[in-house]
C-alpha positions as CSV (number, residue, x, y, z in Angstrom):
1,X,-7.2,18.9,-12.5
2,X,-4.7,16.8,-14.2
3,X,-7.2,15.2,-16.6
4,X,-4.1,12.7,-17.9
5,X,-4.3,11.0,-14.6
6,X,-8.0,9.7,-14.6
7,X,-7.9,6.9,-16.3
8,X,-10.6,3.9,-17.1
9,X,-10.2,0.8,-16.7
10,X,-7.5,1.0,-14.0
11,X,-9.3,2.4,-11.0
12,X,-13.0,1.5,-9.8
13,X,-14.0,4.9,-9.9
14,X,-16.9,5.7,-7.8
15,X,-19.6,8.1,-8.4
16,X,-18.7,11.7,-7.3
17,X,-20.1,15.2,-7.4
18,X,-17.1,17.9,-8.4
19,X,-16.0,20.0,-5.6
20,X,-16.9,23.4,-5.3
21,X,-14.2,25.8,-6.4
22,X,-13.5,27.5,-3.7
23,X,-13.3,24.2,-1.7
24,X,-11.0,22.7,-3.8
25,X,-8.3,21.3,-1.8
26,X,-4.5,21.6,-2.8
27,X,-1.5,19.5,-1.5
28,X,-0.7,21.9,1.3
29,X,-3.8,21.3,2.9
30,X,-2.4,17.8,4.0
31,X,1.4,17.9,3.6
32,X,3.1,14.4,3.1
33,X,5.8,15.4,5.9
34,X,2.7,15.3,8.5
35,X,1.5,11.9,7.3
36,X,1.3,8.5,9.0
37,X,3.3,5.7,7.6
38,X,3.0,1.9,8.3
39,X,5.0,-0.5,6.4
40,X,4.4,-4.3,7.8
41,X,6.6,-7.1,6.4
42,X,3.9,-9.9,7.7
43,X,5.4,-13.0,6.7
44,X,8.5,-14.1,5.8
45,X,8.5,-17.9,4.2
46,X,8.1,-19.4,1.0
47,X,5.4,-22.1,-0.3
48,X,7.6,-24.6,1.3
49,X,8.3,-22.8,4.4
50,X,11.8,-21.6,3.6
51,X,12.9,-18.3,4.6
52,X,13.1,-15.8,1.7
53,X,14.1,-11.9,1.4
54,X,11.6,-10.5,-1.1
55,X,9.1,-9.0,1.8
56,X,12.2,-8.2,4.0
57,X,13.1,-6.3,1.2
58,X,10.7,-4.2,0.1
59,X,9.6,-3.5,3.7
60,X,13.1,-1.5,4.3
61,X,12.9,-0.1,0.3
62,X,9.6,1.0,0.3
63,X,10.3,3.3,3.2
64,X,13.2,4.7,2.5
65,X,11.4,4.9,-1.2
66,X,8.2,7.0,0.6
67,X,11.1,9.3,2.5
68,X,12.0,10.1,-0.7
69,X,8.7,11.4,-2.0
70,X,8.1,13.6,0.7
71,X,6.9,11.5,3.6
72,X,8.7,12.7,6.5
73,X,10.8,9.7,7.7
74,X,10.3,10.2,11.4
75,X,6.8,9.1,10.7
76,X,7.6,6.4,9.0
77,X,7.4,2.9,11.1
78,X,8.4,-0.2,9.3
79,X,8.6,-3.4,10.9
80,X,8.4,-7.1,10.3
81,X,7.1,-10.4,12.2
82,X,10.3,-12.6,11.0
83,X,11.5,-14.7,14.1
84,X,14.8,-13.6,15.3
85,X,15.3,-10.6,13.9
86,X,18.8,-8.7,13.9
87,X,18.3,-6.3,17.0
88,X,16.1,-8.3,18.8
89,X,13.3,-10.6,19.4
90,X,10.6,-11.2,16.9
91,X,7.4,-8.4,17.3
92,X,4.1,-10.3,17.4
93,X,1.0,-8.4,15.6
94,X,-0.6,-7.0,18.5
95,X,2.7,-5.3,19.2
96,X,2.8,-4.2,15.6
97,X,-0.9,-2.4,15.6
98,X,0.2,-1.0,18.5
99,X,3.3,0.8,16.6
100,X,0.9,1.8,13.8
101,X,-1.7,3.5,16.1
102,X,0.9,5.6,18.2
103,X,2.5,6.8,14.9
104,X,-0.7,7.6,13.5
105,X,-1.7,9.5,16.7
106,X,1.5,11.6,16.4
107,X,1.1,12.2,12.6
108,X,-2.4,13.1,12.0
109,X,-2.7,14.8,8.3
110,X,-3.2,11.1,7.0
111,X,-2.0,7.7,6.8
112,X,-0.4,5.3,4.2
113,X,-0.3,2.0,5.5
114,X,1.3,-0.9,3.3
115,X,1.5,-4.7,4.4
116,X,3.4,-7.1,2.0
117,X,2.8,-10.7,2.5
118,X,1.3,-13.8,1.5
119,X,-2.5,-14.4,0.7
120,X,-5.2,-16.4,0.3
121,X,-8.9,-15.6,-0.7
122,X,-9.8,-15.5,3.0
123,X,-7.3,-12.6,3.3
124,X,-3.9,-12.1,4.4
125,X,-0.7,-14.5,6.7
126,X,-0.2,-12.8,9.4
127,X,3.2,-14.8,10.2
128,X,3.1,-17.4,12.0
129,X,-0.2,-16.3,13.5
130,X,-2.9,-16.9,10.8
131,X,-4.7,-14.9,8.4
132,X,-5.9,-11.0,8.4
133,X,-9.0,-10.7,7.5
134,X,-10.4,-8.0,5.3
135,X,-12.8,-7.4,8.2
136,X,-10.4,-7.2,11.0
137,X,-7.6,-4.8,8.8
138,X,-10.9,-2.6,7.9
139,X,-11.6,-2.4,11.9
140,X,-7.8,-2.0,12.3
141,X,-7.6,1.1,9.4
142,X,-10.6,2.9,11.0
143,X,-9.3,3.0,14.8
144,X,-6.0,4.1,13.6
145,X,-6.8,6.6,10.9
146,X,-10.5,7.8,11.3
147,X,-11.6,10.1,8.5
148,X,-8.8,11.6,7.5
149,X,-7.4,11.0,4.3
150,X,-5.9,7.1,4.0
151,X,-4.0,5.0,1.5
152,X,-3.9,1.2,2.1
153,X,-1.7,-0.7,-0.1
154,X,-2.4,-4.8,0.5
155,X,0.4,-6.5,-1.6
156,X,-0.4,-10.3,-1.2
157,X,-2.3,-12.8,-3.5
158,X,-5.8,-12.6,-3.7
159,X,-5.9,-9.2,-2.4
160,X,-8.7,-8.0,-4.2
161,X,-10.8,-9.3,-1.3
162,X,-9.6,-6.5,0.8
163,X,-11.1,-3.9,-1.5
164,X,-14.9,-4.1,-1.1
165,X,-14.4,-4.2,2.5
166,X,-11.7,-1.2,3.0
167,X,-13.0,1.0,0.2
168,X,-14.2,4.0,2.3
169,X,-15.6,7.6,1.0
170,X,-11.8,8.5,2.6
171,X,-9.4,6.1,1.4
172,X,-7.5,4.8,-1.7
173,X,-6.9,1.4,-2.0
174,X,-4.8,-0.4,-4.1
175,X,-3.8,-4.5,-4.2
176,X,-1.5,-6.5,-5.7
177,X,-3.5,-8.8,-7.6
178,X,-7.9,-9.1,-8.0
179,X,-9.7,-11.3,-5.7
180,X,-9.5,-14.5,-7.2
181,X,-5.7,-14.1,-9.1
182,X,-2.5,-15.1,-7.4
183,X,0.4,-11.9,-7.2
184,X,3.8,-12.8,-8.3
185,X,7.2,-12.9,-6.9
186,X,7.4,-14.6,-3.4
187,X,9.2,-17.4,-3.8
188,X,13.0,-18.2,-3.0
189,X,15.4,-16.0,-4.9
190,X,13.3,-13.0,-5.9
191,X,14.3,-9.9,-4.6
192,X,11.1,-8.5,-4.4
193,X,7.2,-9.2,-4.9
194,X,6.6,-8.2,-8.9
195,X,4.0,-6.1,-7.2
196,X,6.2,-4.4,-4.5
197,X,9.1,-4.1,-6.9
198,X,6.5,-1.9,-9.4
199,X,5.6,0.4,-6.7
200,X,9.7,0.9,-6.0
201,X,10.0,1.8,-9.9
202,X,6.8,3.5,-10.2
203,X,7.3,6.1,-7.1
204,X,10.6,7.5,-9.2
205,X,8.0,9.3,-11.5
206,X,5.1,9.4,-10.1
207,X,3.3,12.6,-9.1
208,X,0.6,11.7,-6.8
209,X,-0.9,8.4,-5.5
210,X,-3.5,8.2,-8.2
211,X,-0.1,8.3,-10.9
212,X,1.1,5.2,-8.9
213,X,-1.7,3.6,-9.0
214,X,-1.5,3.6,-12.7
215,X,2.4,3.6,-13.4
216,X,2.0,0.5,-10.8
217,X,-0.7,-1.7,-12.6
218,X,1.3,-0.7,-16.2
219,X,4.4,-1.8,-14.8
220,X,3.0,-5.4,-13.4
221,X,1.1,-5.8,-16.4
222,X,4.8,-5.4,-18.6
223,X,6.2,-7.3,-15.9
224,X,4.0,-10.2,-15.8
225,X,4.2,-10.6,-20.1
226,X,7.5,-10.6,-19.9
227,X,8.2,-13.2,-17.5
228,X,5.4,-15.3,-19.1
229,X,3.2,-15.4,-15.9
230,X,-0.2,-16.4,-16.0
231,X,-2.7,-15.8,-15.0
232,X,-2.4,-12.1,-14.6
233,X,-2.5,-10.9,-11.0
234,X,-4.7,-7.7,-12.3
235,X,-3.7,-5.2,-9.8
236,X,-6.6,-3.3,-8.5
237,X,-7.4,0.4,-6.9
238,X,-10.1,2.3,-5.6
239,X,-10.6,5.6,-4.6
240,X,-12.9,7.2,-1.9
241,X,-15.3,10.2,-3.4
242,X,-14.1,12.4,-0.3
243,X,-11.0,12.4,-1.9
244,X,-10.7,11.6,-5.2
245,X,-9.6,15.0,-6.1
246,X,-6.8,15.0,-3.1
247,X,-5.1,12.7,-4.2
248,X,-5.0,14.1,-7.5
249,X,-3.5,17.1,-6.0
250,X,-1.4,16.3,-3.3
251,X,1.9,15.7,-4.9
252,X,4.7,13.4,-4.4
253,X,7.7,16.2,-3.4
254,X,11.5,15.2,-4.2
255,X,14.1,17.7,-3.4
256,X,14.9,19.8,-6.1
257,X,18.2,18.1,-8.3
């Protein structure tokens, strides 16, 4: 095991046993290619209700960023609930899950599902329809992915709520910010979410999701001291003791230079 990757302080490690030996699993037990992807841009306003880019933006980044890495980009579904979007006419949630559960039924080695947005300590906007629960997106998570291995990524303020509630022996969860602490980077003019724009930079050189987890918090933590922002949004992450070593191991695979 990459020892340099476990780190305290950064991830709310749980209690685990080691594996056996023999049982130890490798990153061609669940290859990236035959993952499940879900990338939700769920709102699309500022504080004053202006439109703004920033979740727009990392939406379309993030998966061409994941493509990158090895996620096969046929399983990648991205979508947003902006109003009049290019193309067409503006998806509501229901038909969103919908999109997330058929790709995770055709993709079945894991799922990564990210949703940038904004937040509030009772969870997540969903649009123009109200909030996302931590409750309702843990019900959501389990009929889609089951037991197999899972990421969720919730990029909004307050996010931290969603941890308690998602963490799972199966799943990895990271947020933008803790429970009570706002994220940064929604307003009019930003290009992306500090958060979001951390996990573009981060996924460059990372080698695994545990790596990104770390690279992620380290570069919002720069981030935020730079830009004098206070109080620190505190990025958080968990990690299921099913797969705790997984994700160690299953490495981030960018074609060879």
């Amino acid at each position: 095991m990459r020892l340099r990757h476990l780190f305290a302080g950064t991830l709310l490690w749980a209690a685990c046993a080691a594996w056996p030996a023999q049982a130890e699993p490798v990153a061609e037990d669940v290859p990236l290619k035959d993952w499940a992807v879900g990338i939700l841009a769920a709102d699309w306003r500022d504080s004053e209700g202006a439109p703004i880019e920033a979740f727009e933006n990392a939406r379309r980044d993030l998966a061409r960023a994941f493509a990158d890495v090895g996620f096969d980009a046929d399983n990648i579904t991205q979508l947003s609930l902006r109003p009049e979007q290019p193309g067409g006419a503006a998806l509501r949630s229901d038909e969103v899950f919908t999109a997330f559960e058929q790709q995770a039924q055709s993709a079945q080695a894991g799922c990564l599902l990210y949703f940038t947005s904004h937040g509030v300590p009772e969870g997540m906007v969903l649009g123009g329809e109200g909030l996302l629960s931590p409750a309702q997106l843990n019900g959501l998570v389990g009929q889609w992915c089951g037991e197999r291995p899972t990421v969720v990524v919730v990029s909004a303020c307050y996010s931290g709520v969603f941890v308690p509630v998602l963490a799972a022996p199966n799943r990895l969860v990271m947020t933008a910010a803790r429970s009570d602490r706002s994220s940064f980077g929604c307003g009019a003019g930003a290009i992306y979410p500090v958060f979001d724009n951390c996990v573009l930079d981060s996924l460059t050189s990372a080698d695994d999701f545990v790596h990104l987890a770390r690279l992620t918090r380290q570069c919002v933590t720069l981030r935020e001291r730079e830009q004098r922002l206070w109080p620190p949004s505190e990025p958080q992450a968990q990690i299921g003791t099913d797969v705790d070593d997984l994700f160690v191991f299953l490495n981030f695979e960018r074609p060879a230079p």
